[in-house]
Residue, then its C-alpha position, 0 to 999 in steps of 0.5 A: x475849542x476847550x480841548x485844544x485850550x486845554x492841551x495847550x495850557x498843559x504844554x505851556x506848563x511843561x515848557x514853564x516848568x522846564x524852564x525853573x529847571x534850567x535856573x535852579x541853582x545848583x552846587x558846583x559839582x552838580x552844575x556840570x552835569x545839569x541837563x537840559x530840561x527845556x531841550x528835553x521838553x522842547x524834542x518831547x511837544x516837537x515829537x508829540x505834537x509838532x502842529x503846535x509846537x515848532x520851530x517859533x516856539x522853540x526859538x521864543x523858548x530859547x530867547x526866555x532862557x537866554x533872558x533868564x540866564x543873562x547869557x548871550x542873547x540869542x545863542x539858545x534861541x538859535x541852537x533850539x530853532x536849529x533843533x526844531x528844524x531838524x526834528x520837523x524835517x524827520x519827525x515821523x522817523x523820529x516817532x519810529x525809533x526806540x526808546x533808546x535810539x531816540x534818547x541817542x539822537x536827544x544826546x547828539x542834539x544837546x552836542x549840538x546846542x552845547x557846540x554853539x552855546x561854546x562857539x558864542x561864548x568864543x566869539x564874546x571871549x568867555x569859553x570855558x575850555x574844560x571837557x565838562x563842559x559837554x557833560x549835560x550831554x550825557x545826562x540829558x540824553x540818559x534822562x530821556x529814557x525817564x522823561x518820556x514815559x513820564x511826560x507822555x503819561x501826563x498827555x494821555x492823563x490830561x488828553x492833549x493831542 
């Protein structure tokens, strides 16, 4: 019972931390291509550990970062459960992949939750139409390939399974 409290402390500060991430302040040039840090933490425990970490979660993740951001709420919470969904259905392909395959699927997913962070902001009339907009894409996907060696180092440092 400690072991599983103790994993379960270590994700909650993965998540925590992720979450201070999304909400540092940036310059304006930089803003544009910050990455998702609680996407990338959020795919990492659904891969890792999707017995504990699953589509509630997700979406009680995603209702903070929308509290947090003073955005729409509810437009993460529904792009991180949709994203959860999806990662549980194929989770054990998922694990299979490359390195480099999965860092792709991490790009498509943030496509997706971009997708919908833009079509709720059309539906409340403050879109930003601009193609930067799907920068964090990228960078999210090409800081996977960082993220998830590091990430997993720290779970078998601190044994969390």
């Amino acid at each position: 019972m400690e072991s599983h409290a103790h994993g379960l402390w270590f994700v909650v500060v993965t998540i925590f931390i992720a979450l201070l991430l999304s909400i540092t302040p940036l310059s304006p040039d930089l803003s544009w291509a910050r990455p998702d840090w609680l996407l990338l933490i959020l795919v990492y425990w659904l891969l890792a550990l999707p017995e504990r970490v699953g589509v509630i979660v997700c979406w009680l993740c995603g209702i903070l970062l929308d509290v947090l951001q003073g955005g729409v709420l509810g437009q993460n919470a529904f792009a991180f459960a949709v994203v959860a969904y999806i990662i549980q259905v194929s989770y054990q392909r998922l694990r299979m992949f490359s390195l480099r395959k999965q860092a792709a699927f991490v790009l498509l997913l943030e496509l997706f939750h971009i997708l919908v962070d833009q079509w709720a902001q059309n539906i409340n009339g403050v879109a930003h139409t601009h193609w930067l907009v799907f920068l964090p894409a990228l960078t999210t996907g090409l800081l996977w390939l960082f993220v998830r060696p590091i990430v997993a180092w720290w779970q078998r440092l601190f044994v969390v399974f």
